[in-house]
Backbone as a printed PyTorch tensor [residue, N CA C, xyz], in Angstrom:
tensor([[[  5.4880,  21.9430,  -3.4760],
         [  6.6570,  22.3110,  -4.2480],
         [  6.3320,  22.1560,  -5.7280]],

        [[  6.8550,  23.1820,  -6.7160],
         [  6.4540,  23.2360,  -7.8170],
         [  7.9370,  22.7050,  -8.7740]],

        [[  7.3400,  21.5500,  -9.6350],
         [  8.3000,  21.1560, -10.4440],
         [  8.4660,  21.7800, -11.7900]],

        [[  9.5830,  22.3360, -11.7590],
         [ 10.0760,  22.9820, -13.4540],
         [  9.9990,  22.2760, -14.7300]],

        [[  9.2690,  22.7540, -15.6170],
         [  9.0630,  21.8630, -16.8540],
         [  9.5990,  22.7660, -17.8680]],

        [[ 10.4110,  21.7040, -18.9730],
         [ 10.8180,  21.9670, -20.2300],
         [  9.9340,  21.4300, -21.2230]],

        [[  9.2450,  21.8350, -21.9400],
         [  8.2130,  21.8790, -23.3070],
         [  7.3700,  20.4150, -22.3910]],

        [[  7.1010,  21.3570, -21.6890],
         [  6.0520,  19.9830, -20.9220],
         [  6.4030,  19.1630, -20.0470]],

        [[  7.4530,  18.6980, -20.1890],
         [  8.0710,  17.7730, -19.2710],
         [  9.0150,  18.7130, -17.9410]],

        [[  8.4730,  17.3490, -16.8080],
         [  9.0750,  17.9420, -15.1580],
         [ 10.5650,  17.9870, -15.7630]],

        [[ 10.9320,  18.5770, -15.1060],
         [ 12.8960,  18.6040, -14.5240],
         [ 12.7620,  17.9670, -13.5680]],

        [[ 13.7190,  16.6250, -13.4380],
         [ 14.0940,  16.3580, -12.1930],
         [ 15.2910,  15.7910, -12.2050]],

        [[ 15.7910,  16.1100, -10.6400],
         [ 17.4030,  15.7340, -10.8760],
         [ 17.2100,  14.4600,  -9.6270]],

        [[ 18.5910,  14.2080,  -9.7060],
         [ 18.5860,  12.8930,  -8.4530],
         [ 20.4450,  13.6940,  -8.4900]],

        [[ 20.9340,  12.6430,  -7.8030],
         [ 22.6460,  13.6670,  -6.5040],
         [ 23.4360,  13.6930,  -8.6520]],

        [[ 23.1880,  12.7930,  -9.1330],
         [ 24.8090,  13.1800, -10.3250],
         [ 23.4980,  13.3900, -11.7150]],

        [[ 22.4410,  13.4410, -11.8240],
         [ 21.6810,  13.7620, -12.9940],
         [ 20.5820,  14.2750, -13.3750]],

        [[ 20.5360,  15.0800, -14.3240],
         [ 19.5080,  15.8290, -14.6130],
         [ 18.7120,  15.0410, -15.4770]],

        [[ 17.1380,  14.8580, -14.9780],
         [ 16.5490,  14.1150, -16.0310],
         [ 15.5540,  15.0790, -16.8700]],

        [[ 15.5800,  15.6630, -18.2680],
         [ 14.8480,  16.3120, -18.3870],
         [ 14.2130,  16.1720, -20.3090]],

        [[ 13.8700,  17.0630, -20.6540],
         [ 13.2510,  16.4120, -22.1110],
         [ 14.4500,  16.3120, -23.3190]],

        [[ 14.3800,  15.0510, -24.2000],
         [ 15.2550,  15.3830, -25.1150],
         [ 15.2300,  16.4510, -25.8960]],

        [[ 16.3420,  16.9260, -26.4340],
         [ 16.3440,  17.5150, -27.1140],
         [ 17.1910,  17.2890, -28.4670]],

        [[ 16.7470,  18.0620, -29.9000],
         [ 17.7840,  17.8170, -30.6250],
         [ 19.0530,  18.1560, -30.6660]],

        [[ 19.7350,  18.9990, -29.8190],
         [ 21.1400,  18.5960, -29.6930],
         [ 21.4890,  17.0550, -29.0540]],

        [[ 20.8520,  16.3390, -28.7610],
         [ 21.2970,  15.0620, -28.2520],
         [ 21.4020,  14.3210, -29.2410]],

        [[ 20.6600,  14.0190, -30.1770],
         [ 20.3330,  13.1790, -30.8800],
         [ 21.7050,  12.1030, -31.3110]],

        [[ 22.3960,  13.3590, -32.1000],
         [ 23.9410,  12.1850, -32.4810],
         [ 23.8350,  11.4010, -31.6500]],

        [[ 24.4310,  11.5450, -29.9420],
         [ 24.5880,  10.7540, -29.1200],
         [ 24.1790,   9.8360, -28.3660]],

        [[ 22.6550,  10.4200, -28.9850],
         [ 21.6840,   9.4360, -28.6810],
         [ 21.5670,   8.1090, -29.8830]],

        [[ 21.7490,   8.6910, -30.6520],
         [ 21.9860,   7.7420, -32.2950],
         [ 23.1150,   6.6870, -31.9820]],

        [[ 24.4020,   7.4040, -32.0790],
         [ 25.8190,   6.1560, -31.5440],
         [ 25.1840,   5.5390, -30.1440]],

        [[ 24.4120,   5.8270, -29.2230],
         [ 24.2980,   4.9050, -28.0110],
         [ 23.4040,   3.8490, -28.6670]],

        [[ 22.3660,   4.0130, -29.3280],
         [ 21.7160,   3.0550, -29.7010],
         [ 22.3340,   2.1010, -30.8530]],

        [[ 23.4740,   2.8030, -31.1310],
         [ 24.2850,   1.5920, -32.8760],
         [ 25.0860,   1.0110, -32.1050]],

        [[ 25.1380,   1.0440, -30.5260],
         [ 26.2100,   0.2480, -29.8780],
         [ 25.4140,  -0.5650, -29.4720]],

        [[ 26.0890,  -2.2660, -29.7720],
         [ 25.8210,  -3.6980, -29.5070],
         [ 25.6420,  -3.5940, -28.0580]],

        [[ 26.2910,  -2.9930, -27.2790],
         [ 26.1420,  -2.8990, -25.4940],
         [ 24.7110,  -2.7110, -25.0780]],

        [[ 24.4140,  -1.6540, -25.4300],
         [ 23.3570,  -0.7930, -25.0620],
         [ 22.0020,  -1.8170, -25.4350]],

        [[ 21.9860,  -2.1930, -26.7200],
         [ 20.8500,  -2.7420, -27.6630],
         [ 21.1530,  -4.1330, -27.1120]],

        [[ 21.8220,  -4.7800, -26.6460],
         [ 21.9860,  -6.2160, -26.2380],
         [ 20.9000,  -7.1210, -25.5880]],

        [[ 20.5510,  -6.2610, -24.7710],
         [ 18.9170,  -7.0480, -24.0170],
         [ 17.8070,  -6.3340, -24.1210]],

        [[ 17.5120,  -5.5830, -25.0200],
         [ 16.7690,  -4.4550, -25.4620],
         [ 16.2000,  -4.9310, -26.6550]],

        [[ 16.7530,  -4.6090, -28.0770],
         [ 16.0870,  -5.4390, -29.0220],
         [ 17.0890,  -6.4970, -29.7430]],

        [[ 17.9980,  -6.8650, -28.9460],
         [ 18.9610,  -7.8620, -29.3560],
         [ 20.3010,  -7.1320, -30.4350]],

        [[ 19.5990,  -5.6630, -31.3000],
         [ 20.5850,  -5.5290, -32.3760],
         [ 20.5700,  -3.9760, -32.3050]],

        [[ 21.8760,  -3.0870, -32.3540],
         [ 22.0650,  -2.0890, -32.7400],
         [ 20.7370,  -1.4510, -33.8110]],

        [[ 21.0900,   0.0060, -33.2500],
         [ 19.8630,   0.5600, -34.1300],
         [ 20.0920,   0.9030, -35.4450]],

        [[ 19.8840,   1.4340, -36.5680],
         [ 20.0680,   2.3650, -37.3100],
         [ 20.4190,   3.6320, -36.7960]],

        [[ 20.2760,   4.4590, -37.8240],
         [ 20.2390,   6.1260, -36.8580],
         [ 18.7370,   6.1810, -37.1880]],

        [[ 18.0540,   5.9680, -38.4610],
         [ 17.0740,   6.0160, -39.2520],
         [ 15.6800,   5.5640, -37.7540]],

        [[ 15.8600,   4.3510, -37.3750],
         [ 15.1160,   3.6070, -36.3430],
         [ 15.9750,   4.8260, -34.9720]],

        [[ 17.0930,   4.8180, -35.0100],
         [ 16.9980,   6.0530, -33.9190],
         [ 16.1090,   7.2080, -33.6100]],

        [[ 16.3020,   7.4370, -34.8620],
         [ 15.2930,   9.0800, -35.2630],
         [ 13.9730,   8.4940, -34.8520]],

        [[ 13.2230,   7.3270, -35.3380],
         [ 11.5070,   6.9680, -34.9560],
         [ 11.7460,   7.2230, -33.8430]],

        [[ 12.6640,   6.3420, -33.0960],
         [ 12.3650,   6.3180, -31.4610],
         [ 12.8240,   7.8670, -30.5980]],

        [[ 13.5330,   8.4170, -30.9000],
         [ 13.9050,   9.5890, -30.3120],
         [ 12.3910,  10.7020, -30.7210]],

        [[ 11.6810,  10.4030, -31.9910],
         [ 10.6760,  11.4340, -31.9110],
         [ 10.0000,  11.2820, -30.7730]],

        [[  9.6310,   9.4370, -30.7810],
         [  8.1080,   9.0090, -30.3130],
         [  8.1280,   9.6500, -28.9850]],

        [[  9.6160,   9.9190, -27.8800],
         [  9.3450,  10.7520, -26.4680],
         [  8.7160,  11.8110, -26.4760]],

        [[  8.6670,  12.6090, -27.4990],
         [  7.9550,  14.0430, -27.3410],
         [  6.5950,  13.7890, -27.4440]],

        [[  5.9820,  12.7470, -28.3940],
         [  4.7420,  12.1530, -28.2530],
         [  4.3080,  11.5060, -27.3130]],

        [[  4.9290,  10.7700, -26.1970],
         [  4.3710,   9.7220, -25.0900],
         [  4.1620,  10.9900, -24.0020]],

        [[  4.8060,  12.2950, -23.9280],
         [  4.3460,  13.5150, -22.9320],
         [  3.2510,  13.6980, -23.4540]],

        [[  3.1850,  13.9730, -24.5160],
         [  1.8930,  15.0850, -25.1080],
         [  0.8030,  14.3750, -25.1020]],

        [[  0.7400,  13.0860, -25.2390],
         [ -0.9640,  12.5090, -25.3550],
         [ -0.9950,  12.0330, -23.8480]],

        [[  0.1830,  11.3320, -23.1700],
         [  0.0650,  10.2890, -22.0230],
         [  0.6620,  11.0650, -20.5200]],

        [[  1.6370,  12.4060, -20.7910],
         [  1.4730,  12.8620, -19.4410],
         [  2.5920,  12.1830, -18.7750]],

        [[  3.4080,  11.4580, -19.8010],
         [  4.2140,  10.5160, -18.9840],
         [  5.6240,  10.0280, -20.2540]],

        [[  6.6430,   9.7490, -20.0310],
         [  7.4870,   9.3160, -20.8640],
         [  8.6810,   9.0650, -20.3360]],

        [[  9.6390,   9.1220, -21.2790],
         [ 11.0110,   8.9580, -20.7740],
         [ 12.0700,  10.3350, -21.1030]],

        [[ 12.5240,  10.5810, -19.9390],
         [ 13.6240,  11.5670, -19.8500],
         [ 14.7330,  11.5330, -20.7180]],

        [[ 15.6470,  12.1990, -21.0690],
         [ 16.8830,  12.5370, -21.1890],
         [ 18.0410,  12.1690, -20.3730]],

        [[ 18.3380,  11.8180, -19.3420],
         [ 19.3120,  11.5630, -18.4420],
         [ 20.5880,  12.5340, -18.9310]],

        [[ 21.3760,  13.7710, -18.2420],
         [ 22.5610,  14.4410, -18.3490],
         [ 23.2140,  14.1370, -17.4520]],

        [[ 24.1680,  14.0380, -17.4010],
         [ 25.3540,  14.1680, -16.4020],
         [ 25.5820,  15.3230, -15.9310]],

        [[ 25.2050,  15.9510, -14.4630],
         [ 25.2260,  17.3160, -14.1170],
         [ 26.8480,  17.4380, -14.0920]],

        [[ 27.6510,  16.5750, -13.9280],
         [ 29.1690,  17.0260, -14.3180],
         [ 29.6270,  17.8740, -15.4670]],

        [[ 29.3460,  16.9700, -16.3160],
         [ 29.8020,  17.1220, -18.1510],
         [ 28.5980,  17.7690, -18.9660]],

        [[ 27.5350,  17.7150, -18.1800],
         [ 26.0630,  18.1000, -18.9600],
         [ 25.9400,  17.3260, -20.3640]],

        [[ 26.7280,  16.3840, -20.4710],
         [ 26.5910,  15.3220, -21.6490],
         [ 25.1130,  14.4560, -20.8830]],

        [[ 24.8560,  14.0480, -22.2750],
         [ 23.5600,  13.0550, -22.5320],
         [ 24.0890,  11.7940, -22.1850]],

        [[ 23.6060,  10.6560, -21.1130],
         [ 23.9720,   9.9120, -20.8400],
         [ 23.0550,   8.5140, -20.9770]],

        [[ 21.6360,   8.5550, -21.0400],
         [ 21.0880,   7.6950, -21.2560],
         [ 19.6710,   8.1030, -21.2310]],

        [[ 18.7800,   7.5390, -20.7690],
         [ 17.2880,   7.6220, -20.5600],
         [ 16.4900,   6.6040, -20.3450]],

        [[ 15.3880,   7.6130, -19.3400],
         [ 14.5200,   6.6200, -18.1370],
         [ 13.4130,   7.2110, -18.6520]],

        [[ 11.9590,   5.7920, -18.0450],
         [ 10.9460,   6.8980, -17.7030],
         [ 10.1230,   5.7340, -17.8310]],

        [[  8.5950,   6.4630, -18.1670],
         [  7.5920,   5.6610, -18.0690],
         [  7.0770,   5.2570, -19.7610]],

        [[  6.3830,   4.2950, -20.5260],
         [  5.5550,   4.5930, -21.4490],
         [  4.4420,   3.1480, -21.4860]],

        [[  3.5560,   3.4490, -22.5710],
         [  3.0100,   2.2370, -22.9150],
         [  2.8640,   2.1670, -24.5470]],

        [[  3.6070,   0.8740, -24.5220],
         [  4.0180,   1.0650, -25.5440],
         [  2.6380,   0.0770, -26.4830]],

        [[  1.4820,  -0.6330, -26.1040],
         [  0.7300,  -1.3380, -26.6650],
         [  1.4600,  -2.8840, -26.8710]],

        [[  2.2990,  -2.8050, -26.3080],
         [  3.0280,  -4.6730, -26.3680],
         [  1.6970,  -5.3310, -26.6120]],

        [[  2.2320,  -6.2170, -27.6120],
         [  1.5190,  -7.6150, -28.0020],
         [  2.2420,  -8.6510, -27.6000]],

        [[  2.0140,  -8.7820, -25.4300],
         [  2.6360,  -9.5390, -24.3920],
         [  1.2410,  -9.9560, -23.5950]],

        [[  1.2740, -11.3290, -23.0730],
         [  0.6110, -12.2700, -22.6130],
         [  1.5190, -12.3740, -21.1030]],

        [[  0.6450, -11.5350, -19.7730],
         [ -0.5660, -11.2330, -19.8060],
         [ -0.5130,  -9.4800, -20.4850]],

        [[ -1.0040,  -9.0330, -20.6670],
         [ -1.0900,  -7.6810, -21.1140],
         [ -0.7400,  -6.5510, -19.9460]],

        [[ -0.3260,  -5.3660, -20.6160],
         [  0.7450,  -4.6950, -19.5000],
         [ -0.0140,  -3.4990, -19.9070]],

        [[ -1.0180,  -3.3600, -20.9230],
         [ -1.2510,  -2.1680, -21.8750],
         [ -1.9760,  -1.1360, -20.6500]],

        [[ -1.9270,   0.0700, -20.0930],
         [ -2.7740,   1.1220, -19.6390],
         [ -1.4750,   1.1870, -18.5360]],

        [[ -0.7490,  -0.0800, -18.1880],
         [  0.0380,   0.1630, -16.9890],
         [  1.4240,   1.4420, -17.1750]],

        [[  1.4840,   2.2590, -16.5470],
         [  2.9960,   2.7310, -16.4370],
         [  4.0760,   1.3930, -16.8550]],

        [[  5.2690,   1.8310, -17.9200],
         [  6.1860,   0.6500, -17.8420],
         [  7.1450,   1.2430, -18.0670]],

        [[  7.8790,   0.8070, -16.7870],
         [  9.2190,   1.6660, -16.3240],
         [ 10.3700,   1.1900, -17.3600]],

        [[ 11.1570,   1.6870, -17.9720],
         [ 12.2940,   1.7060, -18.9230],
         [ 13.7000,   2.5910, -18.5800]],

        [[ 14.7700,   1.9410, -19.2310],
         [ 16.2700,   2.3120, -19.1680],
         [ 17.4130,   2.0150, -19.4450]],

        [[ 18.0060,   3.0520, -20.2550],
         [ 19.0380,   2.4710, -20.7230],
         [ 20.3020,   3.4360, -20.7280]],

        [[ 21.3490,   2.9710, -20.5470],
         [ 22.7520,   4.4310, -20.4010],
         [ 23.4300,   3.5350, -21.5910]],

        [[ 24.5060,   5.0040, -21.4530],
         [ 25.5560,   4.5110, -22.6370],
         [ 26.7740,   3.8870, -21.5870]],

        [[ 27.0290,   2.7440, -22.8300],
         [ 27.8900,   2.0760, -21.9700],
         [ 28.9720,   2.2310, -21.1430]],

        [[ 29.6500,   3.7300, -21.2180],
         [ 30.5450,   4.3720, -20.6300],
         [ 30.2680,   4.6300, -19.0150]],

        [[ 28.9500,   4.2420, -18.6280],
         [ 28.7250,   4.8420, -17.5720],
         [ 27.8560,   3.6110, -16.9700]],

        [[ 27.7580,   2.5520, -17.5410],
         [ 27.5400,   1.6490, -16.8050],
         [ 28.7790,   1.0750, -15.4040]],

        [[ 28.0970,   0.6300, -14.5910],
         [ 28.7610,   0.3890, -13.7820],
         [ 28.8850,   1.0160, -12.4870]],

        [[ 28.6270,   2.3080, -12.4790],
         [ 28.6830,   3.1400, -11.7570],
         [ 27.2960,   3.6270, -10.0640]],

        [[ 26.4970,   2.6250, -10.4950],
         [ 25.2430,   3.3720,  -9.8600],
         [ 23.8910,   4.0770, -10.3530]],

        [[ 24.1790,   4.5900, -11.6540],
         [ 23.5210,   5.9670, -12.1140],
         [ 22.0980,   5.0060, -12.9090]],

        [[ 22.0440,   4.0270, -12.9860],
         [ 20.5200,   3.3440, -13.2680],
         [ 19.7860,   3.6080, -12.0790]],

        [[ 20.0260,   2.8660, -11.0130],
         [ 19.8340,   2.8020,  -9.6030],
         [ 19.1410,   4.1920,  -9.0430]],

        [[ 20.2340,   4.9470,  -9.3110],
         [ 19.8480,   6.2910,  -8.7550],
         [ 18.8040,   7.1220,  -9.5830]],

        [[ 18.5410,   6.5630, -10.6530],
         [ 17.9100,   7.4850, -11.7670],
         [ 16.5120,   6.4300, -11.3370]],

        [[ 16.5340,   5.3210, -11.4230],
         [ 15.1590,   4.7460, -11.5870],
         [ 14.7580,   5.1550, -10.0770]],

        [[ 15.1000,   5.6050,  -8.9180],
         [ 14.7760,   5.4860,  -7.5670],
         [ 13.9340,   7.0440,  -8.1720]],

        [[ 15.0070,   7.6240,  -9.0190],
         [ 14.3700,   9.4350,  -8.3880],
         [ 13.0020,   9.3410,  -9.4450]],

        [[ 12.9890,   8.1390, -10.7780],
         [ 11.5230,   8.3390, -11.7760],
         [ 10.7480,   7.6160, -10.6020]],

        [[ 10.4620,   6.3780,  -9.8810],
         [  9.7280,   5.8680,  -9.7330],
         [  9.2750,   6.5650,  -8.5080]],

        [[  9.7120,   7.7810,  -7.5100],
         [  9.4730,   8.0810,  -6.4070],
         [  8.5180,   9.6510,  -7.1920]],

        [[  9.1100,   9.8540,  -8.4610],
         [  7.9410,  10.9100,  -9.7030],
         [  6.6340,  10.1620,  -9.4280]],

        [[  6.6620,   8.8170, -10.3330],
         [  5.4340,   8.1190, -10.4590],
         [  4.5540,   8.0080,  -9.3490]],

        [[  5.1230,   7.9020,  -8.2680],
         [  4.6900,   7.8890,  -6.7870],
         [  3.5570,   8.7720,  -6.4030]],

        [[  4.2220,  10.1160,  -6.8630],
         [  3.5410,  11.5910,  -6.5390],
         [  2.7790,  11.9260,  -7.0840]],

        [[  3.5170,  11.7110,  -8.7740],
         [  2.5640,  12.4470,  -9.4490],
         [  1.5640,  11.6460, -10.6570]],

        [[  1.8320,  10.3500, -10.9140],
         [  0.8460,   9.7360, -11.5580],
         [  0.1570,   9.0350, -10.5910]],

        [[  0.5030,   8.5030,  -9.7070],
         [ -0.2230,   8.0980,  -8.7440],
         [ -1.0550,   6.5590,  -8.8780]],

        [[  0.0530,   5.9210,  -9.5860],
         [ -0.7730,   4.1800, -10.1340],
         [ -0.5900,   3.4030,  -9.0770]],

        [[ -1.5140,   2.6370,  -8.6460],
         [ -1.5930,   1.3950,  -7.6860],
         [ -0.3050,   0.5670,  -7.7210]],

        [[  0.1180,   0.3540,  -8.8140],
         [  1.4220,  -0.0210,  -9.6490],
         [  2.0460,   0.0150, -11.0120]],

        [[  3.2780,  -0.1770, -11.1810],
         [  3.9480,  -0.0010, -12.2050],
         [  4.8960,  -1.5490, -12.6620]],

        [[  4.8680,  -1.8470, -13.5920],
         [  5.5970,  -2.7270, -14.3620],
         [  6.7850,  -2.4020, -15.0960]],

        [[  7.8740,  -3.6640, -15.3010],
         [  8.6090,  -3.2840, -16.3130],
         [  9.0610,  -4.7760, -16.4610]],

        [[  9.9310,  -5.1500, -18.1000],
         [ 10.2240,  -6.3750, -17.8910],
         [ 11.6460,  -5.8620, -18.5460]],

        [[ 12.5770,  -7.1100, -18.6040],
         [ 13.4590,  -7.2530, -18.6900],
         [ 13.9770,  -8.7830, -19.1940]],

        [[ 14.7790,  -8.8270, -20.0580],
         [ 15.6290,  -9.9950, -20.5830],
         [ 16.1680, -10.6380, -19.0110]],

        [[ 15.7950, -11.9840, -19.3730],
         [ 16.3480, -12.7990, -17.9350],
         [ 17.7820, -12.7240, -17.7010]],

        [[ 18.4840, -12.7430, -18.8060],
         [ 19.6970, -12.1940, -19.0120],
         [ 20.5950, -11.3010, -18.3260]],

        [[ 19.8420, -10.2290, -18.3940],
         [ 20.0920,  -8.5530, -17.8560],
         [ 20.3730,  -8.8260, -16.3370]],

        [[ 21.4100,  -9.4400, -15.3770],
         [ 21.6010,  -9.5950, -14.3270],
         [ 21.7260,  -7.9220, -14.0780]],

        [[ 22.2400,  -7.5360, -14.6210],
         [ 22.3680,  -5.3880, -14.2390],
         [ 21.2830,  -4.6400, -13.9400]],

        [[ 20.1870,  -4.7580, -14.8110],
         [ 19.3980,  -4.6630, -15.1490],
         [ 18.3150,  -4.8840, -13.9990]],

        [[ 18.2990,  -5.7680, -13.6100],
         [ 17.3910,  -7.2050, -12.8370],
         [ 17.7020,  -6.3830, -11.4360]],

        [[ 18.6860,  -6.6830, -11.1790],
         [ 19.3530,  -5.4450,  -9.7180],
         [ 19.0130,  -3.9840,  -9.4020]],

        [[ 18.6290,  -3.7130, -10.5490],
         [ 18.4980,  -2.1290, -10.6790],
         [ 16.8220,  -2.3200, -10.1580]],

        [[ 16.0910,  -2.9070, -10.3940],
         [ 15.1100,  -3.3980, -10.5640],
         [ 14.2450,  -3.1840,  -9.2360]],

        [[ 14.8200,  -4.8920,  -8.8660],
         [ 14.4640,  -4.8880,  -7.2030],
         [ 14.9240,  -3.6880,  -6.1420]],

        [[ 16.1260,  -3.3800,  -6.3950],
         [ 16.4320,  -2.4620,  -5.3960],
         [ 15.9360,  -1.2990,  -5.1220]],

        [[ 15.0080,  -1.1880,  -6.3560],
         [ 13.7830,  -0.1000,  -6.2320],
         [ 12.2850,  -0.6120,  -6.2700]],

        [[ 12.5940,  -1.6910,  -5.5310],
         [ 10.8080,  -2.2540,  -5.3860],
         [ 10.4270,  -3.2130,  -6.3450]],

        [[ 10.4810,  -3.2520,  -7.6620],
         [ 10.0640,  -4.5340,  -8.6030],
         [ 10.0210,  -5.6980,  -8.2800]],

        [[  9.3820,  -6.2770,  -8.2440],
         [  9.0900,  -7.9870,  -7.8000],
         [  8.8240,  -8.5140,  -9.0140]],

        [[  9.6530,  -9.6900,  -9.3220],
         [  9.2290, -10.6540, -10.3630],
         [  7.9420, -11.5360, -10.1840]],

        [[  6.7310, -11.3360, -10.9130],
         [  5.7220, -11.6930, -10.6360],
         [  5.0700, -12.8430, -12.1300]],

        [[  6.0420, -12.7470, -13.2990],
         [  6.2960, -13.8010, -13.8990],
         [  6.9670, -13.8350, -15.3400]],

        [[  7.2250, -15.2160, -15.6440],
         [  8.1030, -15.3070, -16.9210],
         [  7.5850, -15.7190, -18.3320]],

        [[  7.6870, -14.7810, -18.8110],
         [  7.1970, -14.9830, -20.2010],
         [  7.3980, -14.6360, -21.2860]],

        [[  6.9730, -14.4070, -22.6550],
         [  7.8130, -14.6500, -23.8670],
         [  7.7760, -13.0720, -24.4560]],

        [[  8.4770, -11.9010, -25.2560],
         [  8.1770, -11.4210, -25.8560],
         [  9.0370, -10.9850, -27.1960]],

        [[  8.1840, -11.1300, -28.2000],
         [  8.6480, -11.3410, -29.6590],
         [  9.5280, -12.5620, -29.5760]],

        [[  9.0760, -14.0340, -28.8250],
         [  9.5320, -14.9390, -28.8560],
         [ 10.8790, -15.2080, -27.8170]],

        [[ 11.3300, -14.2610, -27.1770],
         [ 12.6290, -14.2360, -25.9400],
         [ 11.5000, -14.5450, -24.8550]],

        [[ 12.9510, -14.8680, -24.4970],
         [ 12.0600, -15.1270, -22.5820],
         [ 12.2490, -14.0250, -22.2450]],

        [[ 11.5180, -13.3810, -21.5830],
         [ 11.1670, -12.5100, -20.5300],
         [ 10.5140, -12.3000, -19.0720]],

        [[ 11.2400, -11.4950, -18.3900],
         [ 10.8520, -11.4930, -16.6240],
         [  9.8580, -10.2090, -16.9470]],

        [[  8.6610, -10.3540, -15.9130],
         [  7.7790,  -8.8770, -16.0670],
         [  8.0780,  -8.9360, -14.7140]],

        [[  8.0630,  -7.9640, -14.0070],
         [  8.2590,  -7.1720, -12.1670],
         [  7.4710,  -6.0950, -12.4150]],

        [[  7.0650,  -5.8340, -11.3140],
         [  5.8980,  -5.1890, -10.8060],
         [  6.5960,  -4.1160,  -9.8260]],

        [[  5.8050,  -3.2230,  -9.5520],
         [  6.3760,  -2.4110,  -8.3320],
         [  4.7380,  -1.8530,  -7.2800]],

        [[  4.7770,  -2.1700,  -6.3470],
         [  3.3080,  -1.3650,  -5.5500],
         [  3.5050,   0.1390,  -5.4750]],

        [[  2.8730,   0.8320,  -5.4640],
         [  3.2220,   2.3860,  -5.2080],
         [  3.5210,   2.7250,  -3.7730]],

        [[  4.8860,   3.4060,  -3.6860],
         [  5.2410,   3.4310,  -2.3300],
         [  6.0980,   2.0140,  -2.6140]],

        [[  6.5790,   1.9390,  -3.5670],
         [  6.9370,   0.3160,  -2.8190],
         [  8.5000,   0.5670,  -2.3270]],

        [[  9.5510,   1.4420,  -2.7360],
         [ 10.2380,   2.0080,  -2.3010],
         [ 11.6760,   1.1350,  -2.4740]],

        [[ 12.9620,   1.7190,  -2.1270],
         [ 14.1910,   0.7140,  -1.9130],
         [ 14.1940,  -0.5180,  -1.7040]],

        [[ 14.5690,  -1.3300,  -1.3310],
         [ 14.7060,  -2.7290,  -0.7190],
         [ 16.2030,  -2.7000,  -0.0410]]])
């Protein structure tokens, strides 16, 4: 089966979302999700700029083009509104033990739509991507110990906490996932 790509990147949907490349019509909304305290809370502790929005909203079109791999767009096939975003990157963390070459699974919605499932369902349909088509022994991601939401979303798609440690001075959980490692 052949997967549909927008400026490089797969299309893929899961039952309520389309995950596919940002684009600049998102951006505003991508800008207010990141200046909201919700969103940024276990992430980098503080609302973004729009300015630090804009870096980070370029750098996705760059993590396809050199790495083959990044983070989606997340739409709401209801509203076709922009709802959050998943995916893979490496970002070069300066984290002990080092995570650098690994896939590292990421995600975040706007807070309107927390609650609902749609992490869950979105990280099941990227990591069952990674499965197929990058094809890594495993994948990592960490998370604020904090992030009980977060943490759930996690395991229930395979991540195992495999240990605790510091980054930019927070505690942090790193989880792992085996390939194939699947629901729980």
């Amino acid at each position: 089966m052949s997967i549909k790509k927008e400026a490089g990147v797969p299309i893929l949907e899961s039952a309520r979302t389309i995950l596919r490349p940002h684009r600049l019509g998102d951006f505003e909304t991508y800008a207010a999700m990141w200046a909201d305290p919700v969103t940024a809370r276990f992430i980098s502790g503080k609302a973004r700029t729009r300015e630090e929005s804009w870096m980070r909203f370029l750098r996705h079109a760059g993590l396809w083009s050199l790495l083959g791999k990044g983070f989606w767009a997340v739409e709401d096939k209801a509203s076709g509104q922009f709802i959050g975003e998943a995916g893979f990157h490496d970002l070069k963390r300066e984290i002990v033990p080092s995570i650098e070459g690994l896939p590292e699974a990421g995600w975040a919605f706007a807070p309107h739509v927390h609650g609902k499932g749609l992490a869950s369902e979105v990280v099941e349909r990227i990591v069952a991507w990674a499965d197929e088509v990058l094809a890594p022994s495993r994948t990592v991601c960490i998370i604020d110990p904090e992030n009980g939401a977060s943490l759930r979303v996690a395991q229930k798609n395979g991540y195992r906490e495999i240990l605790r440690t510091t980054y930019h001075d927070n505690p942090t959980i790193m989880l792992e996932r085996q390939a194939g490692g699947g629901s729980a």
